[in-house]
N, CA, C and O of each residue as an XYZ file, in Angstrom:
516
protein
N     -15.650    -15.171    -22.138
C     -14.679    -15.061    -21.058
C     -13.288    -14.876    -21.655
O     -12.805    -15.554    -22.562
N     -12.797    -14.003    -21.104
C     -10.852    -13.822    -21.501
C     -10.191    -14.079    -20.506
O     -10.658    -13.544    -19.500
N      -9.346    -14.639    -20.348
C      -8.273    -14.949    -19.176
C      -6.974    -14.375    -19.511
O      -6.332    -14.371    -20.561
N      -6.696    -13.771    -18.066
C      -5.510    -12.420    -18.117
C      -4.757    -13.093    -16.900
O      -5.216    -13.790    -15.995
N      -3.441    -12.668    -17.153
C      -2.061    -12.529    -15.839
C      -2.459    -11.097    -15.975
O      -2.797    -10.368    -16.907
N      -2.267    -10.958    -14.517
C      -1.562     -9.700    -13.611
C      -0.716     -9.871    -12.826
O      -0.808    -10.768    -11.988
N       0.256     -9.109    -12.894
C       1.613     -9.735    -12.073
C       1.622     -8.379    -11.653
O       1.498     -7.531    -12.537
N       1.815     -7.803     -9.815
C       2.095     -7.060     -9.033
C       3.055     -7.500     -8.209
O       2.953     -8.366     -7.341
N       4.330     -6.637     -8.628
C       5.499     -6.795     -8.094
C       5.955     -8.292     -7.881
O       6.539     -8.767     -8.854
N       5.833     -8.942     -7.028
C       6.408    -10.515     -7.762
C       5.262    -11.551     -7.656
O       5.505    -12.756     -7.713
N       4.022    -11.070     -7.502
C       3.080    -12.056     -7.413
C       2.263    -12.298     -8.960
O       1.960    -11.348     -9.681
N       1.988    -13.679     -9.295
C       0.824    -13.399    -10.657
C       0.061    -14.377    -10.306
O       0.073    -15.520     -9.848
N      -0.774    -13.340    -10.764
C      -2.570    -13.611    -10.860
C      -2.880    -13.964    -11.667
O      -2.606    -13.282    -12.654
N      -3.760    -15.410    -11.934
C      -4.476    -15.760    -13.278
C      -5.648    -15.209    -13.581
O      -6.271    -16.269    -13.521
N      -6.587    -14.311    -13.899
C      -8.163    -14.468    -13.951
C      -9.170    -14.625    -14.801
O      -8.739    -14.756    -15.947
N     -10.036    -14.658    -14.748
C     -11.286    -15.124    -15.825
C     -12.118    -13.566    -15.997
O     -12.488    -12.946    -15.000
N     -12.322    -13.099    -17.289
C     -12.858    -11.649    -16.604
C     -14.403    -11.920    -18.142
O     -14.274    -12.438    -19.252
N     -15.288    -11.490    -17.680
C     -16.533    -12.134    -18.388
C     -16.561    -10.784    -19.203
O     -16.499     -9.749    -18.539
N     -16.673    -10.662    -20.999
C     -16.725     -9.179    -21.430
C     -18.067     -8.985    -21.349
O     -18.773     -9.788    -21.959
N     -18.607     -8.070    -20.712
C     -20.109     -7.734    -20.939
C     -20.512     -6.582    -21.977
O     -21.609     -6.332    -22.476
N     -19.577     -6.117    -22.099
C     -19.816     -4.873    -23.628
C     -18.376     -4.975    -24.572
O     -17.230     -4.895    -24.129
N     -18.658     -5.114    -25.567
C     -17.618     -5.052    -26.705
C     -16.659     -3.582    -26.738
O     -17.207     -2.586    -27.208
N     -15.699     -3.505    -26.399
C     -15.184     -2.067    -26.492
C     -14.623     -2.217    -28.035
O     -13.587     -1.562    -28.150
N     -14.952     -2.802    -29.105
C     -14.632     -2.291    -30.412
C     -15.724     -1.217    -30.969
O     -16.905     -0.996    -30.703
N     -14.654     -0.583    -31.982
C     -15.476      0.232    -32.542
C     -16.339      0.514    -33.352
O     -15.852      0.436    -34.480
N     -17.597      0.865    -33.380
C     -18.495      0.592    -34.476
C     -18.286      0.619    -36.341
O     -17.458      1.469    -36.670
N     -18.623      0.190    -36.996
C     -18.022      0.283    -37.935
C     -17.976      1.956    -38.417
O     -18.988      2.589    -38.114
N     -16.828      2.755    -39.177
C     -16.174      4.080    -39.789
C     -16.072      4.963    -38.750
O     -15.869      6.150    -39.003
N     -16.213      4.454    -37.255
C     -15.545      4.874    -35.935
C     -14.048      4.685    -36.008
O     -13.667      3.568    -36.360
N     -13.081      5.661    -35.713
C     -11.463      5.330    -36.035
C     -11.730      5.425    -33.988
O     -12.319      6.232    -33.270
N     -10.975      4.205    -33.722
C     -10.392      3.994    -32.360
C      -8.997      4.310    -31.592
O      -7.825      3.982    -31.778
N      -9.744      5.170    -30.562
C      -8.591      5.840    -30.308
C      -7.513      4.728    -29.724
O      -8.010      3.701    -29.262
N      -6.016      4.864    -29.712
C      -5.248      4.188    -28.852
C      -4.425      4.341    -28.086
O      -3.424      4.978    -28.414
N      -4.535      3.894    -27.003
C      -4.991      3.597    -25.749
C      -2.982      4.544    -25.434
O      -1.994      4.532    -26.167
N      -3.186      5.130    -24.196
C      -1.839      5.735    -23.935
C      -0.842      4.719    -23.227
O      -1.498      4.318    -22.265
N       0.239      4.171    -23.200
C       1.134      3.434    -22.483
C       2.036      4.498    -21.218
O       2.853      5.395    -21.421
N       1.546      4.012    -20.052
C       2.042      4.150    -19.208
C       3.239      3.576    -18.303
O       3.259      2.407    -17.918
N       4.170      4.458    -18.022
C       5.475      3.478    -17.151
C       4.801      2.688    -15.911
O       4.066      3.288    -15.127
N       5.162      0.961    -15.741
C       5.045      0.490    -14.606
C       5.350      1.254    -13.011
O       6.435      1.661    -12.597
N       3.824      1.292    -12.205
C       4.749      1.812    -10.944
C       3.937      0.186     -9.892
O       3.286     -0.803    -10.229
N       4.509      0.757     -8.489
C       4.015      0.068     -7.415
C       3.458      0.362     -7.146
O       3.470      1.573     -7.365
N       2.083     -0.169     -6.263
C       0.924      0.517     -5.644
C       1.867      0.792     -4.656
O       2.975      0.258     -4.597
N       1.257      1.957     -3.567
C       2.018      2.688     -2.571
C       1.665      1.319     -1.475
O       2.523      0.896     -0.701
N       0.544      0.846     -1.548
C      -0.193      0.081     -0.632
C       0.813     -1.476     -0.635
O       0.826     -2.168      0.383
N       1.320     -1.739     -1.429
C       2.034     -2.777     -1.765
C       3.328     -2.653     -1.004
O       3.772     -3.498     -0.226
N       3.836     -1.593     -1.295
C       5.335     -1.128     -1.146
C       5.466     -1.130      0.345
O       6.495     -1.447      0.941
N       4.066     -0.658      1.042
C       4.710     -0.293      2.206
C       4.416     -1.811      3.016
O       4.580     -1.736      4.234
N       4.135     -2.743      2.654
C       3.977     -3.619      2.960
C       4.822     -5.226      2.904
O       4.688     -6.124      3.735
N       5.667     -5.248      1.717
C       6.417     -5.866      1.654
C       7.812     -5.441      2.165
O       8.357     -4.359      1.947
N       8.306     -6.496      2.894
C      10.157     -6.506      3.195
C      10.826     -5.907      2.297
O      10.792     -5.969      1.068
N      11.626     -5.143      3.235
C      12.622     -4.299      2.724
C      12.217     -3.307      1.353
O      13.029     -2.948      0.500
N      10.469     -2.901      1.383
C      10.611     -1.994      0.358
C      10.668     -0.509      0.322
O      10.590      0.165     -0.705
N      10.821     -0.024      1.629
C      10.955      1.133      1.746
C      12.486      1.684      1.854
O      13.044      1.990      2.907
N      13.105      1.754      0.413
C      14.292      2.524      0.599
C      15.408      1.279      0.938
O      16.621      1.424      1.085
N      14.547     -0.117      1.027
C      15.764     -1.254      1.255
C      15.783     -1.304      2.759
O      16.824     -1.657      3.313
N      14.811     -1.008      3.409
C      14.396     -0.754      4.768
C      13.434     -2.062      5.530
O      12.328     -1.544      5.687
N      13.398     -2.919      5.845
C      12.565     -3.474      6.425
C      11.871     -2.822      8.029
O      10.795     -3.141      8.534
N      12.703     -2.023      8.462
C      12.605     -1.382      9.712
C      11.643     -0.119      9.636
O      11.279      0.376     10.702
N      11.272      0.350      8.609
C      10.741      1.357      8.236
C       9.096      1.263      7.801
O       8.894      0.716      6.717
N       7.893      1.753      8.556
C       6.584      1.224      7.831
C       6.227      2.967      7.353
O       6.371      4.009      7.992
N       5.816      2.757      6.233
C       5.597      4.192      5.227
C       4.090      4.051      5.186
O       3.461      3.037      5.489
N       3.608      5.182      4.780
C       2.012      5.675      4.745
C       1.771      4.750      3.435
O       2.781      4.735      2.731
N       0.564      3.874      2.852
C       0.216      3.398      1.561
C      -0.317      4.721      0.845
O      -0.068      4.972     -0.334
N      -1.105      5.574      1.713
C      -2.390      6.221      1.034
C      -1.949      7.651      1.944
O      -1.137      7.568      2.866
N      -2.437      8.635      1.650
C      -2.180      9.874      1.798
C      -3.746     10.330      2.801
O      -4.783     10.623      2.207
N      -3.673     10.319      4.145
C      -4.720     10.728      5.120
C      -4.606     11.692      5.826
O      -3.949     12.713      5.618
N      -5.581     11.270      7.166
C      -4.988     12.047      8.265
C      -4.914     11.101      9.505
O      -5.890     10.362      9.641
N      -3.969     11.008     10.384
C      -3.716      9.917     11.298
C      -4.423      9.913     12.303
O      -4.111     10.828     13.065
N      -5.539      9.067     12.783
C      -6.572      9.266     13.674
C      -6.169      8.351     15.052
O      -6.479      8.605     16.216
N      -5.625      7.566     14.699
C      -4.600      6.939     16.183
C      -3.499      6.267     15.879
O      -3.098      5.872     14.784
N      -2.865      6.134     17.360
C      -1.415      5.445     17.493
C      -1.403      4.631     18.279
O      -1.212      4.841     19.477
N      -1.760      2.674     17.364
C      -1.707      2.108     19.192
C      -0.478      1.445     19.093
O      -0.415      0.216     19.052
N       0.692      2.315     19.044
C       2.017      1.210     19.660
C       2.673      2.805     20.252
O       2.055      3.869     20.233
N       3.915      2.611     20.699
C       4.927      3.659     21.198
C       5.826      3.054     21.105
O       5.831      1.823     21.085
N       7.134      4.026     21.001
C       8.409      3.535     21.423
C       9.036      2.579     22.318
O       9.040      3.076     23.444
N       9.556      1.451     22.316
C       9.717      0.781     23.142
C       9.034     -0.546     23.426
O       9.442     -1.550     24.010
N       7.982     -0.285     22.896
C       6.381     -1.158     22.659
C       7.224     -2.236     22.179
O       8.399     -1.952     21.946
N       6.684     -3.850     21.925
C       6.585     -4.580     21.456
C       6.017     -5.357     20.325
O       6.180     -6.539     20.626
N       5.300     -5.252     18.917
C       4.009     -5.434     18.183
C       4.636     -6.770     17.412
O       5.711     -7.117     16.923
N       3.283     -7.311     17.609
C       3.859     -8.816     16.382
C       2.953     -8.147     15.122
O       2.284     -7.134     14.918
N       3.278     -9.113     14.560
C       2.839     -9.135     12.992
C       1.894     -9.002     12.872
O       1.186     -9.445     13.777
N       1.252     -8.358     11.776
C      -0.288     -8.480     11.389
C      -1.485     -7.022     12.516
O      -2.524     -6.375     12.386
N      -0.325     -7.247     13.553
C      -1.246     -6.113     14.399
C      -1.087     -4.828     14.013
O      -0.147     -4.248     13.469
N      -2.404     -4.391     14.468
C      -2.962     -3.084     14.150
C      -1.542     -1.803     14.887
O      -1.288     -1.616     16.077
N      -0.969     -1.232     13.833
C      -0.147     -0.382     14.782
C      -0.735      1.671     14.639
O      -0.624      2.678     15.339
N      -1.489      1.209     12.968
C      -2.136      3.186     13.418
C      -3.439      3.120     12.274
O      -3.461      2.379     11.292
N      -4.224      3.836     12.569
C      -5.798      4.185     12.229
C      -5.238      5.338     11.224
O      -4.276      6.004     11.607
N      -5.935      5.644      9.684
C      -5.363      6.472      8.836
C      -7.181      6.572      8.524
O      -8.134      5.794      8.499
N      -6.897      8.192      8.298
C      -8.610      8.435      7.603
C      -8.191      8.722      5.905
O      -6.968      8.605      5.829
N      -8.532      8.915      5.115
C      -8.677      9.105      3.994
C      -9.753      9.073      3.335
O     -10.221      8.000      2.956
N     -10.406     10.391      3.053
C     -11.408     10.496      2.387
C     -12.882      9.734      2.753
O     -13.576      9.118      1.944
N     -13.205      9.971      4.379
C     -13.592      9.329      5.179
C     -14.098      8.261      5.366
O     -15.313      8.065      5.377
N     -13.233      7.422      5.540
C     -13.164      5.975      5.078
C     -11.511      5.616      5.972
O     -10.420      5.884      5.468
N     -11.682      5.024      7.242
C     -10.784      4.945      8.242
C      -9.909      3.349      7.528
O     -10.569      2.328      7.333
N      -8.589      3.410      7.266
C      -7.792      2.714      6.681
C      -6.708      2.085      8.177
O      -6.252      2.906      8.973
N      -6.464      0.697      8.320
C      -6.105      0.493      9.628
C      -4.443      0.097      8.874
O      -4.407     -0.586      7.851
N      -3.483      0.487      9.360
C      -1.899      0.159      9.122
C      -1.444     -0.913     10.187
O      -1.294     -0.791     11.403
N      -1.233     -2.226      9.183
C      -0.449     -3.370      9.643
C       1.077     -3.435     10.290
O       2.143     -3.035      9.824
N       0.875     -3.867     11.109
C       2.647     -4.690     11.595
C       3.175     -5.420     10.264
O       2.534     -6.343      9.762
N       4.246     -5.001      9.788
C       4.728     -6.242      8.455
C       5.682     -7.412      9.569
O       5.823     -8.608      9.314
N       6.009     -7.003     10.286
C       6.516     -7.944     11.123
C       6.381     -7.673     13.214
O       5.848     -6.920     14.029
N       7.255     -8.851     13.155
C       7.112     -8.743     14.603
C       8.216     -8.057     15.415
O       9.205     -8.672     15.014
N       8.605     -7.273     16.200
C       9.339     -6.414     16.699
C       9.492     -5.358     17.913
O       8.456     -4.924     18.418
N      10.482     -5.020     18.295
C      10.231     -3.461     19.215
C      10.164     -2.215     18.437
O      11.126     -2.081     17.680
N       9.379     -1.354     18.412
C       9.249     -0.092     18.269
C      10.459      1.237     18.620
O      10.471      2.017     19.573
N      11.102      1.160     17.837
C      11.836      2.457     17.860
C      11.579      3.861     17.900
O      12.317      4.591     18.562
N      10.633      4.301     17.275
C      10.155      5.805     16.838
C       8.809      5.766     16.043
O       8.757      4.969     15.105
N       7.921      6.394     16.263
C       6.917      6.586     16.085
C       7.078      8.055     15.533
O       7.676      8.840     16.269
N       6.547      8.576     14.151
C       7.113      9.840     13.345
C       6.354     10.475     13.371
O       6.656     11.650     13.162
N       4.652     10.106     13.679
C       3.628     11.122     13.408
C       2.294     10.830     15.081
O       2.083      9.842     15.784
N       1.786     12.085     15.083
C       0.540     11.499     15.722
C      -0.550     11.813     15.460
O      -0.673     12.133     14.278
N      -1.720     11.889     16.232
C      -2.571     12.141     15.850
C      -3.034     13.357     15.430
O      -2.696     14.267     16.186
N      -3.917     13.805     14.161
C      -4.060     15.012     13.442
C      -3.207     15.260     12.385
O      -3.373     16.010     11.423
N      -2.300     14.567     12.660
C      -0.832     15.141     11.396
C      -1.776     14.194     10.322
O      -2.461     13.174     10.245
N      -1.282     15.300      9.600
C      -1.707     14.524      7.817
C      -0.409     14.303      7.208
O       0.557     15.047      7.378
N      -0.420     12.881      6.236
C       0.580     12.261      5.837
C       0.079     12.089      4.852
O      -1.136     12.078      4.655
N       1.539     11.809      3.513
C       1.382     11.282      2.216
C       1.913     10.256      1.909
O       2.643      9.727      2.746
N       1.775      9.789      0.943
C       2.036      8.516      0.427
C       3.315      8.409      0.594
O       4.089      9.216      0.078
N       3.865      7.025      1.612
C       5.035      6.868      0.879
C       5.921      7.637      2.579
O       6.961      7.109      2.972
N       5.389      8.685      3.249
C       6.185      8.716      4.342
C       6.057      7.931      5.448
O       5.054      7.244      5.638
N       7.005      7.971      6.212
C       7.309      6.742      6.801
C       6.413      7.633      8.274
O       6.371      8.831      8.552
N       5.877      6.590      8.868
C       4.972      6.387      9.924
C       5.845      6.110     11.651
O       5.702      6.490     12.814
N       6.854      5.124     10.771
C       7.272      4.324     12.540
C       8.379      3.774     11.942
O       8.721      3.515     10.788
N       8.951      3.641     13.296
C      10.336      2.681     12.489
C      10.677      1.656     13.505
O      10.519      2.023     14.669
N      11.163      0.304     13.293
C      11.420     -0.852     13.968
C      12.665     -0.702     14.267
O      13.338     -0.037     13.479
N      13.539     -1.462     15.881
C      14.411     -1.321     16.133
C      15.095     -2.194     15.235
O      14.496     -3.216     14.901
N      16.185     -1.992     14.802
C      17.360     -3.214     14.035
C      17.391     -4.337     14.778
O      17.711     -4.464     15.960
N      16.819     -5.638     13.517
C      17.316     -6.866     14.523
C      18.890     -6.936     14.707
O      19.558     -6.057     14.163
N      19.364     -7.682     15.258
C      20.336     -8.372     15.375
C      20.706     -9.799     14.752
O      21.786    -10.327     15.018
């Protein structure tokens, strides 16, 4: 067993991960090494936490790149937290988009059939006060 942190954006994870195959290299095997990549955010993360869209809390952005199969809020609407506000297909496999908070509905950006990418914004919340 090896135990690893993963830290995503400000959360860390302890875990236990069991090795079931040795990734060393057999012996007069030269091992390749490994490429370092720049840190990003999952899209799925971003659009989910406060204020991460652009410093936006009012703003809910696509995680995943689909096609939008419903819209259950409208303008004006009311939605608390946690509720279901739009149905996303991707790679057919129907993905449901959360309320990050509770609020009135300002604008609704897409509807149904429009295909969206990662990262554009879906709906937008009226400004609290």
């Amino acid at each position: 067993m090896k135990r690893l942190r993963i830290q995503i954006e400000d959360r860390v994870y302890d875990v236990s991960v069991e090795v079931l195959e040795d990734d060393e290299a057999p012996n007069g095997v030269e091992k390749v090494k490994p490429v370092e990549l720049a840190p990003t955010v999952a899209p799925s993360l971003a659009s989910r936490s406060p204020g991460a869209n652009g410093g936006s809390k009012d703003v809910v952005s696509s995680p995943i790149a689909g096609t939008v199969q419903k819209v259950f809020v409208q303008p004006g609407g009311r939605v608390e937290a946690k509720a279901p506000v739009l149905l996303l297909d991707a790679m057919k496999m129907d993905t449901y988009i959360y309320a990050p908070r509770t609020g009135t509905i300002e604008k609704v950006d897409v509807h149904p059939g429009d295909a969206v990418r990662v990262g554009q914004p879906l709906l937008r919340y009226e400004r609290e006060s």
